[in-house]
C-alpha positions as CSV (number, residue, x, y, z in Angstrom):
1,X,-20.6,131.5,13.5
2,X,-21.1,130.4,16.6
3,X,-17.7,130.1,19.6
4,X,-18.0,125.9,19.2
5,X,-17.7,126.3,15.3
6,X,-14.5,128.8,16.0
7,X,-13.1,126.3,18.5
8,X,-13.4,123.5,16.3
9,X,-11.7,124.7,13.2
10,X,-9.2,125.3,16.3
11,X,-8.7,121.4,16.8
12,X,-8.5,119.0,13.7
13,X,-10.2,115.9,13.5
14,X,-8.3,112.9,12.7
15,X,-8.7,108.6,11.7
16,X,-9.8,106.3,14.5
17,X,-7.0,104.2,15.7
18,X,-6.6,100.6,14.8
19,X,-5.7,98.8,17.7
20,X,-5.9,101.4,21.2
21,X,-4.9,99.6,24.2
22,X,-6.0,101.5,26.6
23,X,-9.6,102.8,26.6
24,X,-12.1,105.1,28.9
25,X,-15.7,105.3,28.0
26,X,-17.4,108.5,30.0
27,X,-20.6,108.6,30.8
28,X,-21.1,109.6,34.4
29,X,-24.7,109.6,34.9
30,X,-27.5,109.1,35.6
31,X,-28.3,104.7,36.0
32,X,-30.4,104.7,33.0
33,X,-28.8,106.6,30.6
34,X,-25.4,104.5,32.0
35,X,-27.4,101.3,31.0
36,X,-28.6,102.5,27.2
37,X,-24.7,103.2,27.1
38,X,-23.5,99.4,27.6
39,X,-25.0,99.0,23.8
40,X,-21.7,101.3,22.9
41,X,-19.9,99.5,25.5
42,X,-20.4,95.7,23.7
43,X,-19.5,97.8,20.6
44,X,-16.1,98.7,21.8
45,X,-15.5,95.6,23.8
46,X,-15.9,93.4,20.7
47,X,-13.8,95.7,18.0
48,X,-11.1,96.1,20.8
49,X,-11.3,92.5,23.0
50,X,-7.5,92.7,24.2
51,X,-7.9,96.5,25.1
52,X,-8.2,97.8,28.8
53,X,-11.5,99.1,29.2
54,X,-12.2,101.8,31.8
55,X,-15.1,103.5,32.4
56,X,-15.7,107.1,34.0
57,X,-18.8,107.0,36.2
58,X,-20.3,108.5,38.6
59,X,-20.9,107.7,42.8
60,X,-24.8,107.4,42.2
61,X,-24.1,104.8,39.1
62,X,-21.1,103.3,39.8
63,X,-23.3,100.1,41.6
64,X,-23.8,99.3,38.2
65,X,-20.7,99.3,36.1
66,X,-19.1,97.6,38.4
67,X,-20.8,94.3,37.6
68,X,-20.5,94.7,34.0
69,X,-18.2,91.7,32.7
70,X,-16.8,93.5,29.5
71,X,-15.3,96.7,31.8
72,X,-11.7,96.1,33.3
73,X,-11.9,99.3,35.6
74,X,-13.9,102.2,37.2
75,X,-12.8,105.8,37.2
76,X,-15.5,107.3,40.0
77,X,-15.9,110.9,38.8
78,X,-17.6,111.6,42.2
79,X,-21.4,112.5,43.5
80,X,-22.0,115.2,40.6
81,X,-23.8,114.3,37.8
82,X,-21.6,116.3,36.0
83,X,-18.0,115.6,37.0
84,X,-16.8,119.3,34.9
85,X,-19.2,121.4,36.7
86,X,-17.0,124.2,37.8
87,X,-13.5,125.2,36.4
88,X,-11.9,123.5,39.4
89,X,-13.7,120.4,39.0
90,X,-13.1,120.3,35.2
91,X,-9.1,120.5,35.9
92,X,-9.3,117.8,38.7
93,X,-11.3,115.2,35.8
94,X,-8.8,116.2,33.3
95,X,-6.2,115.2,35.5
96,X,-7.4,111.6,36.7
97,X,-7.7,111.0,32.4
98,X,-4.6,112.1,32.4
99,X,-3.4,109.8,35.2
100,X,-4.7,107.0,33.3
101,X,-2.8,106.7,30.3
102,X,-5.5,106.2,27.7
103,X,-4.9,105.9,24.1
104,X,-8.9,106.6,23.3
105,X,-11.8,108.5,25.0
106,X,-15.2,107.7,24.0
107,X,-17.3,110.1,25.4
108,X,-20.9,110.3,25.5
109,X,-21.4,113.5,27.2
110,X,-22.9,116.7,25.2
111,X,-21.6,119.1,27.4
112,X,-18.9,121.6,26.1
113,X,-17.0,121.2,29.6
114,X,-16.5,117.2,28.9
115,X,-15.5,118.2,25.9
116,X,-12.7,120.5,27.2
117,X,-11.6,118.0,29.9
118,X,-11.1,115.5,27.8
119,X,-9.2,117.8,25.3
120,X,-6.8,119.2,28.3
121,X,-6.1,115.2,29.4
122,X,-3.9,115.3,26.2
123,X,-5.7,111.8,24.9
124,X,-4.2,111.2,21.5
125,X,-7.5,109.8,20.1
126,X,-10.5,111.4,21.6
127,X,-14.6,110.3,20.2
128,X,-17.2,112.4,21.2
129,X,-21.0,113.7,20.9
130,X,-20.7,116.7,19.0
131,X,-24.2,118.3,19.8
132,X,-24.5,121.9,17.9
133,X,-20.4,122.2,17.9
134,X,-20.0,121.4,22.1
135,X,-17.6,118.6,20.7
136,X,-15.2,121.0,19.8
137,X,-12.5,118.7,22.0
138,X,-12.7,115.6,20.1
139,X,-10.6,114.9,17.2
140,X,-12.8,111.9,16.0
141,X,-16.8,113.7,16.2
142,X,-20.2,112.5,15.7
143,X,-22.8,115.2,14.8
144,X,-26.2,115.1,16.2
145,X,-28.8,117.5,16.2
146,X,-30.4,117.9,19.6
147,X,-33.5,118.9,18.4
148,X,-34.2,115.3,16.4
149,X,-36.0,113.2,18.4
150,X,-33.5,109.8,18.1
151,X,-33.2,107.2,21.0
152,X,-30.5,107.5,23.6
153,X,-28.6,104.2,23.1
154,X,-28.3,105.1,19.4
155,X,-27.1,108.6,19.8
156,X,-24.4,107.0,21.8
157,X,-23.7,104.6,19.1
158,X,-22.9,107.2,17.0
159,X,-19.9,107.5,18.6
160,X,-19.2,104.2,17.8
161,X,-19.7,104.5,14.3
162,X,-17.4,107.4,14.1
163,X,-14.7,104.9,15.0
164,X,-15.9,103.2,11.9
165,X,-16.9,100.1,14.6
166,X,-19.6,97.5,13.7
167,X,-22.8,98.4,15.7
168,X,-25.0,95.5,14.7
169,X,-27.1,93.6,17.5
170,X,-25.6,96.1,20.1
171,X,-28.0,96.6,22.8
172,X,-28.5,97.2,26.4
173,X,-27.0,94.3,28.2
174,X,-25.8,93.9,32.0
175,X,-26.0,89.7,32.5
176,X,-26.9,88.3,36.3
177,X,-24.6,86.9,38.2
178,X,-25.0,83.4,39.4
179,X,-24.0,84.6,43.0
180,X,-26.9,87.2,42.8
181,X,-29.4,85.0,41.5
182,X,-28.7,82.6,44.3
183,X,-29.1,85.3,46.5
184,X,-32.3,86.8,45.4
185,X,-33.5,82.8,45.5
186,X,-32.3,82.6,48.7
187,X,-34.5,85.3,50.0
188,X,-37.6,85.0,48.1
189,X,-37.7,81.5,49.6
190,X,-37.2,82.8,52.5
191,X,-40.5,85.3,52.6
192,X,-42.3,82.5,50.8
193,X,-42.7,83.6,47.1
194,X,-41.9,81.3,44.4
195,X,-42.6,81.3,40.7
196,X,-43.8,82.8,39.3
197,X,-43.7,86.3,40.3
198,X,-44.0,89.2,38.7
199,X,-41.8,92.5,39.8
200,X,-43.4,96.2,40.0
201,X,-41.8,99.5,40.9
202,X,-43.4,102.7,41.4
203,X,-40.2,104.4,41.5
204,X,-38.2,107.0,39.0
205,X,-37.6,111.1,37.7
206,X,-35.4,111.3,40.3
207,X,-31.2,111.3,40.0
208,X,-28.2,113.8,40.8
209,X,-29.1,115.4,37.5
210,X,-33.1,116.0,37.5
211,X,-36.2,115.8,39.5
212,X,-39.3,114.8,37.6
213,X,-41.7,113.2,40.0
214,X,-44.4,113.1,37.0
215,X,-42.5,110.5,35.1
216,X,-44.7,107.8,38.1
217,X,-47.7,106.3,36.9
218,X,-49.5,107.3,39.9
219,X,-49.7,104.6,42.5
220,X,-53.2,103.5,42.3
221,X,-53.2,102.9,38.7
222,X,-50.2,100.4,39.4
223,X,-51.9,98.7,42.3
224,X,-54.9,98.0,40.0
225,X,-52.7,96.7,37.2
226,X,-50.8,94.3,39.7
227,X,-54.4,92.9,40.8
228,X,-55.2,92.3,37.4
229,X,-51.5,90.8,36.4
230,X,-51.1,88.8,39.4
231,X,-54.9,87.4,39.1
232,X,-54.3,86.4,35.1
233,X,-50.8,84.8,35.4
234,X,-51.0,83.5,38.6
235,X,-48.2,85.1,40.2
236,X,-47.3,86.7,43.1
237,X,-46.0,90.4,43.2
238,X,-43.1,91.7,44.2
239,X,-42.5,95.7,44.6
240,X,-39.1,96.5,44.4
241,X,-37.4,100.6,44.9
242,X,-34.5,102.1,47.0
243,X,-33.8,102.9,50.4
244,X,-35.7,106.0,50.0
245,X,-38.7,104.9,48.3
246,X,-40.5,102.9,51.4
247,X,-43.4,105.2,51.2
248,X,-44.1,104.7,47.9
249,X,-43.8,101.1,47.8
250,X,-46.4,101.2,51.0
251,X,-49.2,103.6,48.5
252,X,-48.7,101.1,46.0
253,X,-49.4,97.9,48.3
254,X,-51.9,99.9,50.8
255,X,-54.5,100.0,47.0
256,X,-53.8,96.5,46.3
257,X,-56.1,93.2,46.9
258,X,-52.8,91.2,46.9
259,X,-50.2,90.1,49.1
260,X,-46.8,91.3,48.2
261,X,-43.5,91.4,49.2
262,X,-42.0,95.1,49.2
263,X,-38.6,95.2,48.8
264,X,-37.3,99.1,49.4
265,X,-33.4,99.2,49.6
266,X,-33.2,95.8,50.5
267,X,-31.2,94.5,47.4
268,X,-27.9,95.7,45.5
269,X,-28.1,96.7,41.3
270,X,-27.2,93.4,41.2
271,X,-29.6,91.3,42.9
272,X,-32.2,93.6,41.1
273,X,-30.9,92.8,38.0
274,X,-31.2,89.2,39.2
275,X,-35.0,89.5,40.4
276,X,-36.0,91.0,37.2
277,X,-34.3,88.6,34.8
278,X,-36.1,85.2,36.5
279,X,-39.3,86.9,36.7
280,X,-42.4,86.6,35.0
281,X,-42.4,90.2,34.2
282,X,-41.4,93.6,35.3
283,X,-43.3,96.6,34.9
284,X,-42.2,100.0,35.7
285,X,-41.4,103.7,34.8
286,X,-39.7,105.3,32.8
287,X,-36.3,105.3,35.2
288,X,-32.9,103.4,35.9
289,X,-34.1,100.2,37.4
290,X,-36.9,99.5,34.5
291,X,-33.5,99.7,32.3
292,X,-32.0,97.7,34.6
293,X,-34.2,95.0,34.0
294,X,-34.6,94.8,30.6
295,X,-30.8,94.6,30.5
296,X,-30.6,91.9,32.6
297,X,-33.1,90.4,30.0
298,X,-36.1,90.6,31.9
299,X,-39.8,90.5,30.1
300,X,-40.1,94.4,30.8
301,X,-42.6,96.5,30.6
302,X,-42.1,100.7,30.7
303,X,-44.8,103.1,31.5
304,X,-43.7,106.7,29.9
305,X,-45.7,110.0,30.8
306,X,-43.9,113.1,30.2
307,X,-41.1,111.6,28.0
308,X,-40.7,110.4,24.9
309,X,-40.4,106.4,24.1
310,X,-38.5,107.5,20.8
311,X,-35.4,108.6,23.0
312,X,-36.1,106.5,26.0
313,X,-37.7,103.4,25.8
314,X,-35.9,100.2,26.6
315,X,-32.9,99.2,24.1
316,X,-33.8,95.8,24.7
317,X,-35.6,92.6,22.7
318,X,-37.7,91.6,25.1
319,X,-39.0,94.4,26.0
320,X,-42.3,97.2,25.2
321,X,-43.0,100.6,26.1
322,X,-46.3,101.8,27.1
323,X,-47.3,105.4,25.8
324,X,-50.2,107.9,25.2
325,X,-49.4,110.0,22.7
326,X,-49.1,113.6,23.9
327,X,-46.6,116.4,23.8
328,X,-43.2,116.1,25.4
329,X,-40.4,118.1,25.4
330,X,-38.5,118.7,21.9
331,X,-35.3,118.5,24.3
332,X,-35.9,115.3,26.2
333,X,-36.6,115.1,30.0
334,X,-33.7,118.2,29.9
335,X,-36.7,120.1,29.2
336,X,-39.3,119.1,32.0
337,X,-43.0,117.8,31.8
338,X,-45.5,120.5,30.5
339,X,-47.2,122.5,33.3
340,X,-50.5,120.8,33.2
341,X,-49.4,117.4,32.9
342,X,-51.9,114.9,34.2
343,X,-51.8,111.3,34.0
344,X,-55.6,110.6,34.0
345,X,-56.0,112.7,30.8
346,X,-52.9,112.6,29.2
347,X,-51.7,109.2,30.4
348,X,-52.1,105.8,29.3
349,X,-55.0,104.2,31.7
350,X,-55.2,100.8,33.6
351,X,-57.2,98.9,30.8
352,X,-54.9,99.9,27.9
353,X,-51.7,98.9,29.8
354,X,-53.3,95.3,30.7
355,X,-54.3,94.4,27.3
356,X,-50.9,95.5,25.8
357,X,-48.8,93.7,28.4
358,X,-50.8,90.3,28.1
359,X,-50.4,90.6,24.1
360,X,-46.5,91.3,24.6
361,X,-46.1,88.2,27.1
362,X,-48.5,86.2,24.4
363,X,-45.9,87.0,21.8
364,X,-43.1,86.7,23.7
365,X,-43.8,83.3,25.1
366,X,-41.7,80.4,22.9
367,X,-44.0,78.5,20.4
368,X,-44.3,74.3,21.3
């Protein structure tokens, strides 16, 4: 018997609560796994409509939540991606729950140390991932097995089902704002692009939490793709990243035949969000903003490498993942690419990702 199975026959488990008023979701990082979480989020939001929703997130994702329409309030647990990492750390996080008042934690965080903070915030109804006994500290649990490959955004709905909530038709979802899609028009007008336009980003694999550089389709291999993309649907190409990623935006449009428009840190989550939802398509990694987009509702297209679509594909309709069939971690990204990774051999190649993306925007597109 493991110290978690001792520590939970410490803590009983109890019933959900019928009508909490006061409610903190906690999932700190990183920007995609925040987004596959707003499918638990619309779970809560429509069992509990008149409760006060707060959600404990972190500096790096924070952009994010705060456009959401169904959260009340953010709780910034700070630049970690771990807000518990250290016991000093874990007392200050316990406190600010504590601060808050809630009646019900939802917590989507495996680690033991969430698990404790939220137990010493003295929340009367706490709901928590309870991976391999780490949930110890929640009185209302939901038992997965880390091992089992399952998506992200339905792992975190277990939780939700542990309330005994209704789950059905829950998915990613982050809706533009009106104000950011008049900004975004605003500018692409402005640098002359208008529809339709399709959106690239080379960016991803990298976040407080984790460096994985070989979750990028290498550069060239998206240049060629836009070539093809922008030549069939007669669009122009935007490529979209952060404020750090103007060099890779540059390798990508240095290979291409096309004009683009590169847009590295130029634009808030919002106006992203906003970019990707009235475009064409968007096609990018396996990383927060290709999340992003299919939230928004965006025609999105992932390209995974090292990393499994069954735990990390979009949790979107209108949306496909790409994917060569190779091994991957049994833990997830936790467990990093395997050493001889390489995209030309292991990878899914230029011709295979055209001819699936035009079939998905063929069956996509409404029937007259």
């Amino acid at each position: 018997m493991s110290i978690y199975d001792t520590l939970s026959r410490l803590f009983p488990t109890r019933p959900a609560p019928e009508n909490p008023r006061r409610i903190v979701l906690i999932q700190p990082c990183c920007i995609g796994d925040v987004l596959l979480a707003t499918a638990a989020l619309a779970a809560l939001r429509r069992a509990y409509p008149g409760a006060h929703l707060t959600w404990a997130v972190g500096s790096w994702s924070k952009g994010v939540v705060e456009l959401h329409p169904m959260v009340d309030a953010v709780l910034d647990t700070g630049a970690e991606a771990l807000p518990v990492y250290s016991p000093r750390s874990l007392w200050r996080f316990a406190r600010d729950l504590r601060a808050g008042r809630f009646d019900l934690a939802v917590s989507l965080v495996r680690s033991p140390l969430m698990s404790a903070a939220v137990l010493l915030a003295g929340i009367p109804y706490r709901a928590g991932l309870d991976s391999a006994g780490r949930g110890f500290g929640y009185n209302l649990r939901a038992p997965i097995d880390p091992h089992t490959p399952r998506h992200e955004a339905d792992i975190y709905l277990d939780v939700a089902r542990a309330l005994g909530l209704d789950v059905t038709g829950c998915r990613a979802n982050l809706p533009p704002r009106q104000a950011d899609r008049a900004a975004v028009r605003a500018l692409l007008d402005e640098q002359g692009v208008g529809a339709p336009y399709i959106v690239l980003s080379p960016v991803g694999g990298r976040n407080p939490g984790m460096v994985l550089d070989a979750k990028r389709w290498p550069p060239h291999h998206l240049a060629a793709l836009a070539d093809r993309l922008a030549a069939r649907l007669a669009a122009q190409v935007v490529l979209v990243g952060g404020p750090d990623d103007d060099l890779l935006l540059a390798a990508v449009a240095e290979n291409m035949q096309t004009p683009s428009l590169r847009l590295a840190g130029k634009l808030t989550f919002g106006q992203i969000a906003a970019l990707a939802a009235d475009a064409r398509l968007y096609v990018g990694n396996d990383t927060g903003l290709t999340h992003l987009a299919a939230a928004a509702g965006a025609p999105t297209v992932m390209i995974l490498g090292p990393s499994d679509p069954a735990r990390y594909a979009p949790f979107a309709d209108n949306a496909v993942a790409l994917w060569k069939p190779s091994p991957v971690s049994r833990t997830g990204v936790a467990g990093g690419a395997p050493k001889d990774w390489d995209w030309m051999r292991d990878g899914i190649g230029v011709d295979e990702a055209e001819a699936r993306i035009l079939a998905f925007l063929a069956d996509a597109a409404p029937q007259m």
